[in-house]
DOVEXVO-83657 format. One record per residue: residue in one letter; z, x, y of N, C-alpha, C, O, CB in turn; residue number from 1. Coordinates in nm, 4 decimals. Glycine has a CB too. Example, Ala and Ser with C-alpha at 12.3 -4.5 7.8 and 13.67 -1.06 7.14 Angstrom:
<pts>
res = A&n_up = 0.7800&n_east = 1.3190&n_north = -0.5690&ca_up = 0.7800&ca_east = 1.2300&ca_north = -0.4500&c_up = 0.7800&c_east = 1.3200&c_north = -0.3300&o_up = 0.8465&o_east = 1.4236&o_north = -0.3319&cb_up = 0.9046&cb_east = 1.1308&cb_north = -0.4473&n = 1
res = S&n_up = 0.7080&n_east = 1.2850&n_north = -0.2250&ca_up = 0.7140&ca_east = 1.3670&ca_north = -0.1060&c_up = 0.7870&c_east = 1.2900&c_north = 0.0030&o_up = 0.8039&o_east = 1.3409&o_north = 0.1138&cb_up = 0.5725&cb_east = 1.4084&cb_north = -0.0598&n = 2
</pts>
This chain:
<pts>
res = X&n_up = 0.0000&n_east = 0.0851&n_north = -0.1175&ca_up = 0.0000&ca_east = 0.0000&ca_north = 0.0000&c_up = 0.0000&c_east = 0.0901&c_north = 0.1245&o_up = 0.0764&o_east = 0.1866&o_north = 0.1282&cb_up = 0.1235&cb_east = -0.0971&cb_north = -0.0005&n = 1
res = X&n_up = -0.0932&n_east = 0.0588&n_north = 0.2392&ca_up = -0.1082&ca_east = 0.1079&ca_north = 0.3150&c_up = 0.0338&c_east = 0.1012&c_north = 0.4081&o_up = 0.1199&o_east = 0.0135&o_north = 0.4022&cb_up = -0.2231&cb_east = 0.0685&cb_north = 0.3477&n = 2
res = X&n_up = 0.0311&n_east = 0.2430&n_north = 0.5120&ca_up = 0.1734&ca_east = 0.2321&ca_north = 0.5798&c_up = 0.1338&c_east = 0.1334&c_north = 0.6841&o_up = 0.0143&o_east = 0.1187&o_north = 0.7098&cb_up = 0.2434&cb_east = 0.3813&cb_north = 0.6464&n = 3
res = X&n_up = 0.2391&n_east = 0.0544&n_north = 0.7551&ca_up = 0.2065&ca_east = -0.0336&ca_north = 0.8651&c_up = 0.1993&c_east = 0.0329&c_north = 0.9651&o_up = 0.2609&o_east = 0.1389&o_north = 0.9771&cb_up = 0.2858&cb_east = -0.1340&cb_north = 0.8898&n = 4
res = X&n_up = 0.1011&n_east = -0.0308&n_north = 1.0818&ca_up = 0.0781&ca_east = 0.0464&ca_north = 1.2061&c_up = 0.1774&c_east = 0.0036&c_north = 1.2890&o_up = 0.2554&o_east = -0.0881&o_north = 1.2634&cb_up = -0.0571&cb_east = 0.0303&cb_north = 1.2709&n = 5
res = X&n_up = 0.1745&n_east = 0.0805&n_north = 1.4047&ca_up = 0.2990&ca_east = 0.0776&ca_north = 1.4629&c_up = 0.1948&c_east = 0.0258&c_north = 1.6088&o_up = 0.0835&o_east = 0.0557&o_north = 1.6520&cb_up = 0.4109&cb_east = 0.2452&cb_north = 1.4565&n = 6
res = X&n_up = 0.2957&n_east = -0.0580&n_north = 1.6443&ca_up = 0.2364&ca_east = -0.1246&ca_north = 1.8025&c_up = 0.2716&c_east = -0.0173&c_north = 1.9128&o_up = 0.1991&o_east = 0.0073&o_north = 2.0092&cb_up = 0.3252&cb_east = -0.2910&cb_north = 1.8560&n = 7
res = X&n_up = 0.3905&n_east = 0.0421&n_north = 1.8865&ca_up = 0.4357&ca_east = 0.1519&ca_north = 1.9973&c_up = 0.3203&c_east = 0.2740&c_north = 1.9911&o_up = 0.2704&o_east = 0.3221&o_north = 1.8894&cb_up = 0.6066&cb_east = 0.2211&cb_north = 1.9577&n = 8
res = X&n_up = 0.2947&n_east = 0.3075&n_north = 2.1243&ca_up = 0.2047&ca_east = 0.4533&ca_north = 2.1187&c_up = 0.2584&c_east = 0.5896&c_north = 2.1269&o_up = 0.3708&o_east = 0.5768&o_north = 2.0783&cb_up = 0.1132&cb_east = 0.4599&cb_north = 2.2282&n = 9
res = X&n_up = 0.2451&n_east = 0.7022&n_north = 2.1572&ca_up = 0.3512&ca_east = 0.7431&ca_north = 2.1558&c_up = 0.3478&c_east = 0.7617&c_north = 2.2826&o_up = 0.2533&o_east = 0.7649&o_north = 2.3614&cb_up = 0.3830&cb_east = 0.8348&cb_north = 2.0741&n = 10
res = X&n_up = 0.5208&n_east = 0.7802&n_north = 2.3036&ca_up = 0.5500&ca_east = 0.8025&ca_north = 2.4426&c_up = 0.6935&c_east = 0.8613&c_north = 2.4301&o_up = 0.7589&o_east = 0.8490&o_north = 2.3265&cb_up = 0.5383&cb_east = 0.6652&cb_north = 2.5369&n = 11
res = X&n_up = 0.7402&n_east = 0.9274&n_north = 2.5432&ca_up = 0.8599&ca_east = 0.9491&ca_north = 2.6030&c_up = 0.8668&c_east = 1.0067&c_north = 2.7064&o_up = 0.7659&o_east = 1.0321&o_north = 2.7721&cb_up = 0.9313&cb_east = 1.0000&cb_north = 2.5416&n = 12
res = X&n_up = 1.0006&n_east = 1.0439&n_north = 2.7475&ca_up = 1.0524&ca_east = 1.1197&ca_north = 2.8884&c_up = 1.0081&c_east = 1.2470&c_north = 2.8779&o_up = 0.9982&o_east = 1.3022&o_north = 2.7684&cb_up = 1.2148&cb_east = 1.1272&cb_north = 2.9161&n = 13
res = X&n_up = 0.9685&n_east = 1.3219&n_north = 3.0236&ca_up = 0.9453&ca_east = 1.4795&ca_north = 3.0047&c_up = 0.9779&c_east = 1.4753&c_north = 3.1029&o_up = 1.0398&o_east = 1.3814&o_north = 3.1528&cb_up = 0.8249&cb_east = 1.5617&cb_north = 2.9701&n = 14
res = X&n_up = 0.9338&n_east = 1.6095&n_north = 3.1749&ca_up = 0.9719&ca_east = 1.6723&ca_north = 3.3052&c_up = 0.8372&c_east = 1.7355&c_north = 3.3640&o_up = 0.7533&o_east = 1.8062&o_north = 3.3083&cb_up = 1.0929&cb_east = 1.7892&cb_north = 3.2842&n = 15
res = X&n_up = 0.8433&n_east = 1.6932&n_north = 3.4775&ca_up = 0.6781&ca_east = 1.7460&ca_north = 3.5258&c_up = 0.6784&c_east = 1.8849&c_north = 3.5837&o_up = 0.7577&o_east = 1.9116&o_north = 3.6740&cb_up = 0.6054&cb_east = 1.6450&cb_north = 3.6560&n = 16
res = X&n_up = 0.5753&n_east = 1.9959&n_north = 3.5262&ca_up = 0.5665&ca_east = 2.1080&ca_north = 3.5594&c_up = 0.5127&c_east = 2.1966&c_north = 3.7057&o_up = 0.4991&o_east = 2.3108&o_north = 3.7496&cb_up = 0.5123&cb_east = 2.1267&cb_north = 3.4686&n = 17
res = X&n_up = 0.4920&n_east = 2.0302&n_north = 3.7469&ca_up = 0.4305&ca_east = 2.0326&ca_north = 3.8628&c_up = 0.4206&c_east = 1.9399&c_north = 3.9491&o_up = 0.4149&o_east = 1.8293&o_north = 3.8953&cb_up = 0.3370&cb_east = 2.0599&cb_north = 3.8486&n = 18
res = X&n_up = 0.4152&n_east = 1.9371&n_north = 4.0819&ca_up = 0.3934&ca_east = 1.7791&ca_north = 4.1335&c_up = 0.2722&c_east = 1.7433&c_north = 4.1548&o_up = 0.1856&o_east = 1.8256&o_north = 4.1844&cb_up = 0.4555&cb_east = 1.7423&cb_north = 4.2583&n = 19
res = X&n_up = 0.2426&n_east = 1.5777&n_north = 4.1393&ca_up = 0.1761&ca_east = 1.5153&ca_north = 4.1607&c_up = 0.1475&c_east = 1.3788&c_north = 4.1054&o_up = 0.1956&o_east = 1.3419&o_north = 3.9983&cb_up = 0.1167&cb_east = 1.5785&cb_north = 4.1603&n = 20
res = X&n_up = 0.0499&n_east = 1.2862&n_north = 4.1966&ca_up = 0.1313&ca_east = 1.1401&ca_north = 4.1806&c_up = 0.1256&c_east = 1.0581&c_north = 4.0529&o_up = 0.1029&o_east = 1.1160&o_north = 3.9466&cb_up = 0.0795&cb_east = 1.0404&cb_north = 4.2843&n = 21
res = X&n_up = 0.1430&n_east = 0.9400&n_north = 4.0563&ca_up = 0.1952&ca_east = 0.8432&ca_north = 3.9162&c_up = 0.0376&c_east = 0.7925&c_north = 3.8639&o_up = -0.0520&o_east = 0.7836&o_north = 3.9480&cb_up = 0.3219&cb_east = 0.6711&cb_north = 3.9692&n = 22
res = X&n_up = 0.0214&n_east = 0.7725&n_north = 3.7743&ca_up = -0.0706&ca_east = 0.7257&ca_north = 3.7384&c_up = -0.0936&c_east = 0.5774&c_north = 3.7727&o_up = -0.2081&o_east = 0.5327&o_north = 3.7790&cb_up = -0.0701&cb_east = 0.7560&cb_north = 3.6263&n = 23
res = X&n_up = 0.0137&n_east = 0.5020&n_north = 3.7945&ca_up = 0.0031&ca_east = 0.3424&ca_north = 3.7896&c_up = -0.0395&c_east = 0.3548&c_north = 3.9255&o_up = -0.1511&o_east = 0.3155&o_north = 3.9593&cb_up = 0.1460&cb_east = 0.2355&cb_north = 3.7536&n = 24
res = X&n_up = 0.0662&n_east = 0.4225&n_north = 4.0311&ca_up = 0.0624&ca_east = 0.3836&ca_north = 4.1766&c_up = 0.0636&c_east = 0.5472&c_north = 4.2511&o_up = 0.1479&o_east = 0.6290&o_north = 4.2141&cb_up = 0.2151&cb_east = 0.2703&cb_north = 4.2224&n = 25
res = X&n_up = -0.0296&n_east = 0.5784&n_north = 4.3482&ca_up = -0.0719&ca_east = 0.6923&ca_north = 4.3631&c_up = 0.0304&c_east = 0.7580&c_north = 4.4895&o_up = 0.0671&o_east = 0.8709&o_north = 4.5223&cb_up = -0.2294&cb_east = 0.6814&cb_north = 4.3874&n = 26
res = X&n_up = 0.0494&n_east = 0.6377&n_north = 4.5313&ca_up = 0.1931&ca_east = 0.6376&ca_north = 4.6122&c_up = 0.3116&c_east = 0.6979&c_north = 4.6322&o_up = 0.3860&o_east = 0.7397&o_north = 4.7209&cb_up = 0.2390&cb_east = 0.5658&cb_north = 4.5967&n = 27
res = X&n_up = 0.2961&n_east = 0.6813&n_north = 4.4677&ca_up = 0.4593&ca_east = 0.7545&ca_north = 4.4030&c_up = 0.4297&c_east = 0.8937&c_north = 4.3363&o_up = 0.3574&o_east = 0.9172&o_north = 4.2395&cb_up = 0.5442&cb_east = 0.6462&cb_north = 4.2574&n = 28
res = X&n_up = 0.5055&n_east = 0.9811&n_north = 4.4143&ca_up = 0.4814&ca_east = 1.1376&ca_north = 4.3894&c_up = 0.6220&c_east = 1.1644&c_north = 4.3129&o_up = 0.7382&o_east = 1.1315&o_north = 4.3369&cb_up = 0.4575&cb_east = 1.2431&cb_north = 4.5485&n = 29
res = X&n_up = 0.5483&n_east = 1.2517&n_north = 4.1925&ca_up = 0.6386&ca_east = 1.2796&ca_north = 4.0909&c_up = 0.6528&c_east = 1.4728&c_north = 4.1093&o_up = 0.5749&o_east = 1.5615&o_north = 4.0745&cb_up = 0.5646&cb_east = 1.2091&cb_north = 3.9239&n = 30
res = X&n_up = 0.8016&n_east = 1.4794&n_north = 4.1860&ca_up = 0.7616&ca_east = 1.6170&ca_north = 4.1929&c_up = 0.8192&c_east = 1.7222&c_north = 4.1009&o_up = 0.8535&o_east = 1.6832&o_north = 3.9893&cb_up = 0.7858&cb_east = 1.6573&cb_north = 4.3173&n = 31
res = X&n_up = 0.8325&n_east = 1.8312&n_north = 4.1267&ca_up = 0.8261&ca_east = 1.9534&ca_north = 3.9885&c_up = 0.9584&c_east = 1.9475&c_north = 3.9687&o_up = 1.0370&o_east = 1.9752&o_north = 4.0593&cb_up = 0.7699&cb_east = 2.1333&cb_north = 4.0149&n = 32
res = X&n_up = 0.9987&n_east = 1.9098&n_north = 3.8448&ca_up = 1.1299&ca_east = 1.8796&ca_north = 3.7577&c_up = 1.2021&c_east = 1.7785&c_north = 3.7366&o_up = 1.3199&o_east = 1.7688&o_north = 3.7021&cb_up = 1.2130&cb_east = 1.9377&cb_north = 3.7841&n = 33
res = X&n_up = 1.0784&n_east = 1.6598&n_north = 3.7730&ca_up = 1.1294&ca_east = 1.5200&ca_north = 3.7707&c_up = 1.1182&c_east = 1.4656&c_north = 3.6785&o_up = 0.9974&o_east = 1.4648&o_north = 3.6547&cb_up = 1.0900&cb_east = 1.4425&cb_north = 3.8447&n = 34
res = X&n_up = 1.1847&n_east = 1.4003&n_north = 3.5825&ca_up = 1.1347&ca_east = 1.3039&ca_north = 3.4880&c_up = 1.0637&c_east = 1.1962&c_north = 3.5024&o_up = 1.0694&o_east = 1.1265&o_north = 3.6037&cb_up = 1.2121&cb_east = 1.2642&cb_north = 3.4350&n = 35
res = X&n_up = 0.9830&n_east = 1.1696&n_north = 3.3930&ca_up = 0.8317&ca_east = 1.1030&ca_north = 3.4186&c_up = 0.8391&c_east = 1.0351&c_north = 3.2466&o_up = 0.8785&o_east = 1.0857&o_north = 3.1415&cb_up = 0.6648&cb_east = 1.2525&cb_north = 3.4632&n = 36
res = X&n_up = 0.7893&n_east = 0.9176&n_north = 3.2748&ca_up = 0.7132&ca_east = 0.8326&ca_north = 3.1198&c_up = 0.5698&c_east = 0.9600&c_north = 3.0842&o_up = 0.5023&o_east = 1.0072&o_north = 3.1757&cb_up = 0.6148&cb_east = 0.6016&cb_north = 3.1785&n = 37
res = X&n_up = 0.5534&n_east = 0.9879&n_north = 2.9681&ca_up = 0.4239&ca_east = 1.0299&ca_north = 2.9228&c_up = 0.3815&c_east = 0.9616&c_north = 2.8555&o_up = 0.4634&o_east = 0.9129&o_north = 2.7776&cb_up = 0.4078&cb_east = 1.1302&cb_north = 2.8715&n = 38
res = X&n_up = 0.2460&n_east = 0.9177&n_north = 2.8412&ca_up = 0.2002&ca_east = 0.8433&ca_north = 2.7455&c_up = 0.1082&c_east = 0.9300&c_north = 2.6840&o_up = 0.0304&o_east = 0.9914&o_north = 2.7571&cb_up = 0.1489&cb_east = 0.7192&cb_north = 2.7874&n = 39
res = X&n_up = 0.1029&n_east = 0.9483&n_north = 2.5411&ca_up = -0.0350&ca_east = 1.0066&ca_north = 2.4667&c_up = -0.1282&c_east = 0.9098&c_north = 2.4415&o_up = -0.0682&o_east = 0.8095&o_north = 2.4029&cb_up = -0.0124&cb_east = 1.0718&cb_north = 2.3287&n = 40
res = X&n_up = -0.2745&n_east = 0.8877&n_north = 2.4457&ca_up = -0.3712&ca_east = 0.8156&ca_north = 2.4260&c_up = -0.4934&c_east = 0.8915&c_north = 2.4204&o_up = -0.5304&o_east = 0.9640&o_north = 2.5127&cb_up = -0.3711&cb_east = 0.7228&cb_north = 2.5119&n = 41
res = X&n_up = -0.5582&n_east = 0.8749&n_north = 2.3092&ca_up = -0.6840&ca_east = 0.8809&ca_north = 2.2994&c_up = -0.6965&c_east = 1.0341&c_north = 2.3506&o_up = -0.7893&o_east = 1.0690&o_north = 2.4235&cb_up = -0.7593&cb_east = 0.7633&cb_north = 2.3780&n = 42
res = X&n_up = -0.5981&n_east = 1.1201&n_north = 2.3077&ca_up = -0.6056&ca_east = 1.2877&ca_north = 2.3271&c_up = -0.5577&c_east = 1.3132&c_north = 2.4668&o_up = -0.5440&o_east = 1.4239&o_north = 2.5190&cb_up = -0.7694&cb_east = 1.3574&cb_north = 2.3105&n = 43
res = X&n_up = -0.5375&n_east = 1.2130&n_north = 2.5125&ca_up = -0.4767&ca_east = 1.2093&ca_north = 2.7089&c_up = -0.3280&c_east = 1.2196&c_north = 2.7006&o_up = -0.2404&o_east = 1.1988&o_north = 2.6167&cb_up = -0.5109&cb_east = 1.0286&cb_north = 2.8181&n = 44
res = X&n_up = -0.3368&n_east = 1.2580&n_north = 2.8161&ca_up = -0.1745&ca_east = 1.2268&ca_north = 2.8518&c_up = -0.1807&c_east = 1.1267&c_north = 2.9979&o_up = -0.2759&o_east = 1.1030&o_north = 3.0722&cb_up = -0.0733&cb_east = 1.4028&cb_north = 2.8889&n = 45
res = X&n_up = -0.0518&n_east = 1.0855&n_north = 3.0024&ca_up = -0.0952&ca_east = 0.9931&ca_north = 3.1474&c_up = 0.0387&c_east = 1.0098&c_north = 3.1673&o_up = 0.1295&o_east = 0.9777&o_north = 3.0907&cb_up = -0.1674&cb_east = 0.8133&cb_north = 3.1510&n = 46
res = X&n_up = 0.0455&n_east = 1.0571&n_north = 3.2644&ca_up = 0.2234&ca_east = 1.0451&ca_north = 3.3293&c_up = 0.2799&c_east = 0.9123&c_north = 3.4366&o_up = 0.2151&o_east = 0.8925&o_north = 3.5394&cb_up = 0.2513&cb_east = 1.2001&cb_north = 3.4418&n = 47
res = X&n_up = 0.3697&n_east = 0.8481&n_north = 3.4143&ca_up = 0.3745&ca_east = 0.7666&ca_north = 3.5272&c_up = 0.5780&c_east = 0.8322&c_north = 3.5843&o_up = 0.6557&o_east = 0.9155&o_north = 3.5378&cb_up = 0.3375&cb_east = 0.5525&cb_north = 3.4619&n = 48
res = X&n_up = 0.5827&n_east = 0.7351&n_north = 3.7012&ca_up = 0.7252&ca_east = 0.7827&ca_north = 3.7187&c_up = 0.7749&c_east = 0.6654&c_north = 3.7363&o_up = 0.7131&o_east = 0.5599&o_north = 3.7502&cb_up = 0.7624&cb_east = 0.8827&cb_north = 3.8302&n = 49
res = X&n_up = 0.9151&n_east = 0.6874&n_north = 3.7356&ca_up = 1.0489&ca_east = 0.6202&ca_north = 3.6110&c_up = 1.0189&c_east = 0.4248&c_north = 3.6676&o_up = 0.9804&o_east = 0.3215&o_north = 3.6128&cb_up = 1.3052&cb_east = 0.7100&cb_north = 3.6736&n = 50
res = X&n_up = 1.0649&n_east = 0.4665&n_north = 3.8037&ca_up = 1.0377&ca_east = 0.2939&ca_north = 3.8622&c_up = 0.9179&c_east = 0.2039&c_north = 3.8250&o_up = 0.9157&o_east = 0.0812&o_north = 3.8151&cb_up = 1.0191&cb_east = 0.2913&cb_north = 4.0218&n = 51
res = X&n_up = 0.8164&n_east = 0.2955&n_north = 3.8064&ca_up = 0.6339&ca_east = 0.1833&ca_north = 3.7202&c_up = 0.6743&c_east = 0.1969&c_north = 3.6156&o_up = 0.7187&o_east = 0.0843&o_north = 3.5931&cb_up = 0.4332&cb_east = 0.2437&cb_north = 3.7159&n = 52
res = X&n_up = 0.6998&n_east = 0.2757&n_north = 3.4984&ca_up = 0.7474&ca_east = 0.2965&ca_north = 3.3593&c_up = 0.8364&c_east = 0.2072&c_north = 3.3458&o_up = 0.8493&o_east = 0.1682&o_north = 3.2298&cb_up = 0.8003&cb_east = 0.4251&cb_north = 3.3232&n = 53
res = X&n_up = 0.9118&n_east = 0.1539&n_north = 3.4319&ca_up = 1.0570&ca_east = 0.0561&ca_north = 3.4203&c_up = 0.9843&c_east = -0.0939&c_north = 3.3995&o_up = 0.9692&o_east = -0.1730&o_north = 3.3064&cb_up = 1.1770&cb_east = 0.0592&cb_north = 3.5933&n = 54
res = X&n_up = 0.9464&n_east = -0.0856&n_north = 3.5490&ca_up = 0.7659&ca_east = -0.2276&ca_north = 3.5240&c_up = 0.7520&c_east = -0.2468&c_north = 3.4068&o_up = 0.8136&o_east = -0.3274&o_north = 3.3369&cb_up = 0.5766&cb_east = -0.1767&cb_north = 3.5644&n = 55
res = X&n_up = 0.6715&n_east = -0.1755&n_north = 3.3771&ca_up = 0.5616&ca_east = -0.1911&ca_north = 3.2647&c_up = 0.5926&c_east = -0.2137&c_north = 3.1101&o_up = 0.5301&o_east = -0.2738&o_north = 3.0227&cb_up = 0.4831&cb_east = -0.0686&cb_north = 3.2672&n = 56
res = X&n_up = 0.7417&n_east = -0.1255&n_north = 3.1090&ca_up = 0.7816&ca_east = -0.1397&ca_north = 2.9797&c_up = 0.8652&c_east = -0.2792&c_north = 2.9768&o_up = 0.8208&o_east = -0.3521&o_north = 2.8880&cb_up = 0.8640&cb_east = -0.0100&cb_north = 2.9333&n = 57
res = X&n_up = 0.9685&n_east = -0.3347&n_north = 3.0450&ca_up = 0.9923&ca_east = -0.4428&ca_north = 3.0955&c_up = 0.8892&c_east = -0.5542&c_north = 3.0544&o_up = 0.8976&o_east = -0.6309&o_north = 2.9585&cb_up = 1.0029&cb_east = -0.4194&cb_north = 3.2268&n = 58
res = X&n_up = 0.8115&n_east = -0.5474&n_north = 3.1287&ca_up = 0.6995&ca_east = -0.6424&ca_north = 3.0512&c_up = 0.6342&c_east = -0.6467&c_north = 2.9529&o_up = 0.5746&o_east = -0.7528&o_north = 2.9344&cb_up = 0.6188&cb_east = -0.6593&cb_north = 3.0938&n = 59
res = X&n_up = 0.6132&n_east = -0.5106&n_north = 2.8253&ca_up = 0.5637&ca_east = -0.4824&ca_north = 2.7431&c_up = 0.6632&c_east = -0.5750&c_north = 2.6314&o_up = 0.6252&o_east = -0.6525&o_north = 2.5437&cb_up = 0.5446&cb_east = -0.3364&cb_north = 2.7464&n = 60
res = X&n_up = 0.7985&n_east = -0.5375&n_north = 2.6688&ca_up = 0.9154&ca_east = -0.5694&ca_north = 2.5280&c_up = 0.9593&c_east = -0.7181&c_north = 2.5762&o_up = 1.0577&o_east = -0.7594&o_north = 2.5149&cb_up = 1.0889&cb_east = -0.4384&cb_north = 2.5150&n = 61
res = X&n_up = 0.9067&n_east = -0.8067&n_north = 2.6731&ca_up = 0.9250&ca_east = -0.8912&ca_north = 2.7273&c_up = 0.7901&c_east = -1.0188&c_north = 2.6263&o_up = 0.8120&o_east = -1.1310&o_north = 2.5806&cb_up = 0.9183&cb_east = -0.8385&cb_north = 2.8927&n = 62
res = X&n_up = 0.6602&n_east = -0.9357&n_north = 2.6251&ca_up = 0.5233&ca_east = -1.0090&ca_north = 2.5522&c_up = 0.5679&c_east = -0.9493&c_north = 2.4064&o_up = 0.5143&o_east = -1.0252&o_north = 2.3256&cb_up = 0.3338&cb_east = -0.9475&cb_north = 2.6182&n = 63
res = X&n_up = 0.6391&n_east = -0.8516&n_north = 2.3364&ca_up = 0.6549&ca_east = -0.8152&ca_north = 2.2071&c_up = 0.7627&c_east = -0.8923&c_north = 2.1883&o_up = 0.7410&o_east = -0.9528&o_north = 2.0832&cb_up = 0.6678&cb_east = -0.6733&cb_north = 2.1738&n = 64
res = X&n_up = 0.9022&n_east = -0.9348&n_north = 2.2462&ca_up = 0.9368&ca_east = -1.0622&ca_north = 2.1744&c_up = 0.9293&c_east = -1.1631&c_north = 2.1692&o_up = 1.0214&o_east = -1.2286&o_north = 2.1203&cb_up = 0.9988&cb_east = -1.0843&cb_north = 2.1623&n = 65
res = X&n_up = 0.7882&n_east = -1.2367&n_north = 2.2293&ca_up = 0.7358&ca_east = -1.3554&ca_north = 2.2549&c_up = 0.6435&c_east = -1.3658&c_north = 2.1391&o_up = 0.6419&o_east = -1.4586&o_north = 2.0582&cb_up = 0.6742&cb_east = -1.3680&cb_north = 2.3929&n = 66
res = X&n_up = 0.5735&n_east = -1.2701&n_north = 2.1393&ca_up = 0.4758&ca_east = -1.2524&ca_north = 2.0182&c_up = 0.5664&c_east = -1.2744&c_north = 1.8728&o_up = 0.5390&o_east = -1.3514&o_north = 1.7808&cb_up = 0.4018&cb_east = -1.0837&cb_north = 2.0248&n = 67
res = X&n_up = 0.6771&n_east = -1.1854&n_north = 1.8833&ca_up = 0.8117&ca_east = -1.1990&ca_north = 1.7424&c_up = 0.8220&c_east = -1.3468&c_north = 1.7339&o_up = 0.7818&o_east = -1.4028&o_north = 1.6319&cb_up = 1.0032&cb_east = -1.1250&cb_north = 1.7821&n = 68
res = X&n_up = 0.8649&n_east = -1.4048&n_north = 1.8176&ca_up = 0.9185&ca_east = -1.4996&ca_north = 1.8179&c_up = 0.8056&c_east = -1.6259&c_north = 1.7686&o_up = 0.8396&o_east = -1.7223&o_north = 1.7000&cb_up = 0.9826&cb_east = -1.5004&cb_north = 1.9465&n = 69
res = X&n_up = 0.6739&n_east = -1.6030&n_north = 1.8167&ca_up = 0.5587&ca_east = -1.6825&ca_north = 1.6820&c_up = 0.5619&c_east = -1.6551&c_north = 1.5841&o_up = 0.5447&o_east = -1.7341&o_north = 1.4913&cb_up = 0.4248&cb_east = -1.6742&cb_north = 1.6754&n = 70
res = X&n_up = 0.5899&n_east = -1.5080&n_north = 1.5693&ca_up = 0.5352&ca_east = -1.4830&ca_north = 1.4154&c_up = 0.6595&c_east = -1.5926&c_north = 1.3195&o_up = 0.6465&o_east = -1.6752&o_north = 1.2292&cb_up = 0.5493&cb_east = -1.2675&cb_north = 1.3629&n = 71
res = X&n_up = 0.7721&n_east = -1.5405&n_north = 1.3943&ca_up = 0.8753&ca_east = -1.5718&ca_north = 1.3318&c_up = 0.8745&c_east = -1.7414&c_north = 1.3273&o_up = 0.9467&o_east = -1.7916&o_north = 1.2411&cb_up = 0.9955&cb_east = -1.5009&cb_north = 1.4009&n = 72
res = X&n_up = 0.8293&n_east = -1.7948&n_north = 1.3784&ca_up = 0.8029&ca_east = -1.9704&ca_north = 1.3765&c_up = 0.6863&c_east = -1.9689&c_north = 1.2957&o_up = 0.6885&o_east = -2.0603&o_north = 1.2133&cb_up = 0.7682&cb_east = -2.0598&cb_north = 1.5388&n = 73
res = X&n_up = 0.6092&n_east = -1.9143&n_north = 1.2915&ca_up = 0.4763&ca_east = -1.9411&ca_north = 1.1744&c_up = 0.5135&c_east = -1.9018&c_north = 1.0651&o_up = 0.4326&o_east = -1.9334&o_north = 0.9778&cb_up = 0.3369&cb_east = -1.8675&cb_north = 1.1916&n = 74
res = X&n_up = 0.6123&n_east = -1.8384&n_north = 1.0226&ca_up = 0.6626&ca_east = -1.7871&ca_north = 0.8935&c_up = 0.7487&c_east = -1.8872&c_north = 0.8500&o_up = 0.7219&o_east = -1.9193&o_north = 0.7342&cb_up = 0.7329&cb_east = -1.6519&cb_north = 0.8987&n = 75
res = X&n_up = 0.8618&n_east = -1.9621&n_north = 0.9083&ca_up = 0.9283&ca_east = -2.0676&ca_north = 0.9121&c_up = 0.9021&c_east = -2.1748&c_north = 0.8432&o_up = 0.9739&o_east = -2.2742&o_north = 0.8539&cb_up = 0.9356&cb_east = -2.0957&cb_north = 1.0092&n = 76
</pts>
């Protein structure tokens, strides 16, 4: 049996080696030794900083237990 895929991509906290701005909002300057969301994709990296990462994930685990919460009524 195949392993199950995972909805999460990968991601975590780092520290930027350098400054420069967020990926979401260009606004927001992430400067050298700040912690930052990384996202890996498709051989990329995409850095955002902490306040859009807060956004985004917020709303991500917000549509993933809405989605749970069908599965879990269609299984019912």
């Amino acid at each position: 049996m195949p392993r199950p895929k995972s909805v999460v991509v990968s991601m975590g906290i780092t520290t930027a080696g350098r400054a420069h701005g967020c990926r979401y909002n260009k606004n927001h300057r992430l400067e050298k030794d700040m912690s930052r969301l990384t996202i890996k994709e498709d051989g990329d990296e995409h850095h955002y900083c902490l306040p859009c990462a807060r956004t985004f994930l917020l709303q991500g685990s917000e549509r993933l237990r809405i989605l749970l919460a069908e599965v879990e009524r269609l299984l019912s």
